[in-house]
PyMOL CGO cylinders between C-alpha atoms (Angstrom):
from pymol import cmd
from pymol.cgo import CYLINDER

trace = [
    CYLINDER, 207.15, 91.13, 103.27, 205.53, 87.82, 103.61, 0.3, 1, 1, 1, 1, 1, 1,
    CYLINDER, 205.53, 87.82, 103.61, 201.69, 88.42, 103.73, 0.3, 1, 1, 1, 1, 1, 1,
    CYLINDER, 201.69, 88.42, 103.73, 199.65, 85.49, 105.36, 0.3, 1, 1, 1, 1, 1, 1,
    CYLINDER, 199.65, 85.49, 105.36, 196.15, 85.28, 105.22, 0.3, 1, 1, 1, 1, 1, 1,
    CYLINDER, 196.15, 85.28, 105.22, 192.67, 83.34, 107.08, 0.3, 1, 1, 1, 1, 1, 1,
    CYLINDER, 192.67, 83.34, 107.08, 190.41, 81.67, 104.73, 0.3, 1, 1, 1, 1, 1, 1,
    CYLINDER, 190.41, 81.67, 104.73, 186.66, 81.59, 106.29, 0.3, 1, 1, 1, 1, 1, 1,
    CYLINDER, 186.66, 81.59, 106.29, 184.36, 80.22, 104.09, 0.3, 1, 1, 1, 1, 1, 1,
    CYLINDER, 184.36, 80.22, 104.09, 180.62, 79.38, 104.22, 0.3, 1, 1, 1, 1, 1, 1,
    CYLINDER, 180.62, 79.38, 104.22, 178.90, 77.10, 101.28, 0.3, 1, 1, 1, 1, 1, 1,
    CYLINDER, 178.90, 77.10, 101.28, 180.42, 79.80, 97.90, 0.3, 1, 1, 1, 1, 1, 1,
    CYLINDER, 180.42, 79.80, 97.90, 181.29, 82.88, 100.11, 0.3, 1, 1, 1, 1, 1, 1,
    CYLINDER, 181.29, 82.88, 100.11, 184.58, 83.11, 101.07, 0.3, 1, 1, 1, 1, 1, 1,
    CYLINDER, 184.58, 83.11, 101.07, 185.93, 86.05, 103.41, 0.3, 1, 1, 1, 1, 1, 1,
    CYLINDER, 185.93, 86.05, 103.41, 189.98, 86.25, 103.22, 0.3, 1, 1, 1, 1, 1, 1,
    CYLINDER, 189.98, 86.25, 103.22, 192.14, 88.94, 105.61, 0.3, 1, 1, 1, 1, 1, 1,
    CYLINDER, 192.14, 88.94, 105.61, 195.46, 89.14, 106.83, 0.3, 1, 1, 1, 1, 1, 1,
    CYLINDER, 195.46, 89.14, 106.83, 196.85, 88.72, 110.27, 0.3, 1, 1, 1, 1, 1, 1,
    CYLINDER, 196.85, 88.72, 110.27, 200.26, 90.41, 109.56, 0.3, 1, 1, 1, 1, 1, 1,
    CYLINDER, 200.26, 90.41, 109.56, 198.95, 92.90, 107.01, 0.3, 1, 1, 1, 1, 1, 1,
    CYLINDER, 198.95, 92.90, 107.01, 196.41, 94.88, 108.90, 0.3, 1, 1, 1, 1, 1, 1,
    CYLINDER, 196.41, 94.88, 108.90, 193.19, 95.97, 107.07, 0.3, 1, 1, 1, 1, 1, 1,
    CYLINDER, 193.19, 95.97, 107.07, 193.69, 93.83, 104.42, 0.3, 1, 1, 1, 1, 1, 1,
    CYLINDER, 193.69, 93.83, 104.42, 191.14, 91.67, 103.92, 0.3, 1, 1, 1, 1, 1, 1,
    CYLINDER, 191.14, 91.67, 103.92, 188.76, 90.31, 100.49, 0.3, 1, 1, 1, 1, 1, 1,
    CYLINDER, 188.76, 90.31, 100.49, 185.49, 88.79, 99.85, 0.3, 1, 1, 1, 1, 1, 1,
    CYLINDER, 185.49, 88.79, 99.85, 185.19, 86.49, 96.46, 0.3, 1, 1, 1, 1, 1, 1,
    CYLINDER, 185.19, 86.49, 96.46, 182.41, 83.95, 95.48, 0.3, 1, 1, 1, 1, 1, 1,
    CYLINDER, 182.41, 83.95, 95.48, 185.65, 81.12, 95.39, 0.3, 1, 1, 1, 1, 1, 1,
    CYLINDER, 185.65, 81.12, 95.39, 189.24, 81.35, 97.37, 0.3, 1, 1, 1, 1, 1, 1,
    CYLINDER, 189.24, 81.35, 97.37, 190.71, 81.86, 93.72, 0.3, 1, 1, 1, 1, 1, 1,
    CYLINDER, 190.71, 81.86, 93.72, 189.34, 85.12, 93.22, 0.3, 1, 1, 1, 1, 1, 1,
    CYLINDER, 189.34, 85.12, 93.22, 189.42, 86.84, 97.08, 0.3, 1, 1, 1, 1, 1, 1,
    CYLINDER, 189.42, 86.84, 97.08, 193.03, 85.33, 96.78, 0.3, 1, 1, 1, 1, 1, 1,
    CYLINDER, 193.03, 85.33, 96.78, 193.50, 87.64, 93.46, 0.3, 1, 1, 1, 1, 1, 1,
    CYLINDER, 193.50, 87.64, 93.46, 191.73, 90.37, 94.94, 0.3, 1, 1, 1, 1, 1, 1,
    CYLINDER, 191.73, 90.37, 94.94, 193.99, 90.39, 97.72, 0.3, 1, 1, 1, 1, 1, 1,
    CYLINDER, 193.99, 90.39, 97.72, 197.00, 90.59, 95.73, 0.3, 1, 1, 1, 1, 1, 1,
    CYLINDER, 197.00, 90.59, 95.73, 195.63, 93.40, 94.19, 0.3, 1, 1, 1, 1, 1, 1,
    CYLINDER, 195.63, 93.40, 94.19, 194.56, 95.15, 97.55, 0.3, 1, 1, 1, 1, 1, 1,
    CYLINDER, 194.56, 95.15, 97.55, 198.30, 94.76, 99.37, 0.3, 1, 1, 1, 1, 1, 1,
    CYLINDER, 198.30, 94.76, 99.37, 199.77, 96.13, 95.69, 0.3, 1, 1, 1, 1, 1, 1,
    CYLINDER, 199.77, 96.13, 95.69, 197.29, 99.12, 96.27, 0.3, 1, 1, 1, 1, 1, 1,
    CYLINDER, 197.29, 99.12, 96.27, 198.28, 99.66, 100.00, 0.3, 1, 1, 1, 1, 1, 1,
    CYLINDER, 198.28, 99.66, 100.00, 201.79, 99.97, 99.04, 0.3, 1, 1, 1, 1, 1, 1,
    CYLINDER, 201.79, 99.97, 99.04, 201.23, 102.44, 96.96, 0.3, 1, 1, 1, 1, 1, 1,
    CYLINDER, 201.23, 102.44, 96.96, 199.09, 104.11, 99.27, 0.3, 1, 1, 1, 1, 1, 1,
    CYLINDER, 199.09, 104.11, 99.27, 201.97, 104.07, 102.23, 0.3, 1, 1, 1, 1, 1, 1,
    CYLINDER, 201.97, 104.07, 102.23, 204.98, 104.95, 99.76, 0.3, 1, 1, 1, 1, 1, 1,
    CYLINDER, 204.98, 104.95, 99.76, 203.02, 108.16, 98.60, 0.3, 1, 1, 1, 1, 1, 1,
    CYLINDER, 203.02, 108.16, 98.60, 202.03, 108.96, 102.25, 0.3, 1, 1, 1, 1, 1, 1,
    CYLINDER, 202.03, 108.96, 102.25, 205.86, 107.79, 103.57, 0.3, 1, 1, 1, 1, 1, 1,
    CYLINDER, 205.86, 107.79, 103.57, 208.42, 107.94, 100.86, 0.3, 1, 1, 1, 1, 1, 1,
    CYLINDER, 208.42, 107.94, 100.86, 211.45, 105.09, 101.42, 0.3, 1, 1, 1, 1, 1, 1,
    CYLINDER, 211.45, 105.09, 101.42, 213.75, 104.05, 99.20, 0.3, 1, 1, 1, 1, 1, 1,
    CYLINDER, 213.75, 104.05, 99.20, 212.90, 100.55, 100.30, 0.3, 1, 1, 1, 1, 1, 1,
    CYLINDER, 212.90, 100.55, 100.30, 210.07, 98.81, 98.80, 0.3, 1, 1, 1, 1, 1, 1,
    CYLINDER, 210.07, 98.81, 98.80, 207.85, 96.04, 99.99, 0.3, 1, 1, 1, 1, 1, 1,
    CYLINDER, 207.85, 96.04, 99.99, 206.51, 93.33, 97.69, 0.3, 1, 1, 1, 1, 1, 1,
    CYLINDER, 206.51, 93.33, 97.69, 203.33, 91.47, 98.97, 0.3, 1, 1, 1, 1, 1, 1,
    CYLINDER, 203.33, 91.47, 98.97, 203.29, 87.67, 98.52, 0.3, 1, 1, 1, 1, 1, 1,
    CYLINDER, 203.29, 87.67, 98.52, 200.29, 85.50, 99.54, 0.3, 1, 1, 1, 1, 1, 1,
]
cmd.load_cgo(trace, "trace")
């Protein structure tokens, strides 16, 4: 899966989410680090949904 994102950012804040990964979304003082953070977050809901729905699929996140 192919995760694309929104950058929104205001002076140093920078908000990041998804609009084909729902809930997914990152703050960061810089679009490096809400852009790590996110990788981190769709890694986590991943896990999250293979524990709650076991496939024998698997879905890697790229930003």
């Amino acid at each position: 899966m192919r995760i694309t994102c929104v950058w929104e950012h205001n002076g140093n804040d920078t908000i990041m989410y998804s609009n084909n990964y729902i809930g997914a979304f990152t703050r960061g003082k810089t679009k490096e680090i809400a852009l790590a953070k996110m990788q981190q977050n769709s890694k986590m809901k991943d896990l999250e949904f293979d524990l709650l729905f076991p496939t024998k699929e698997k879905v890697n996140g790229r930003i």
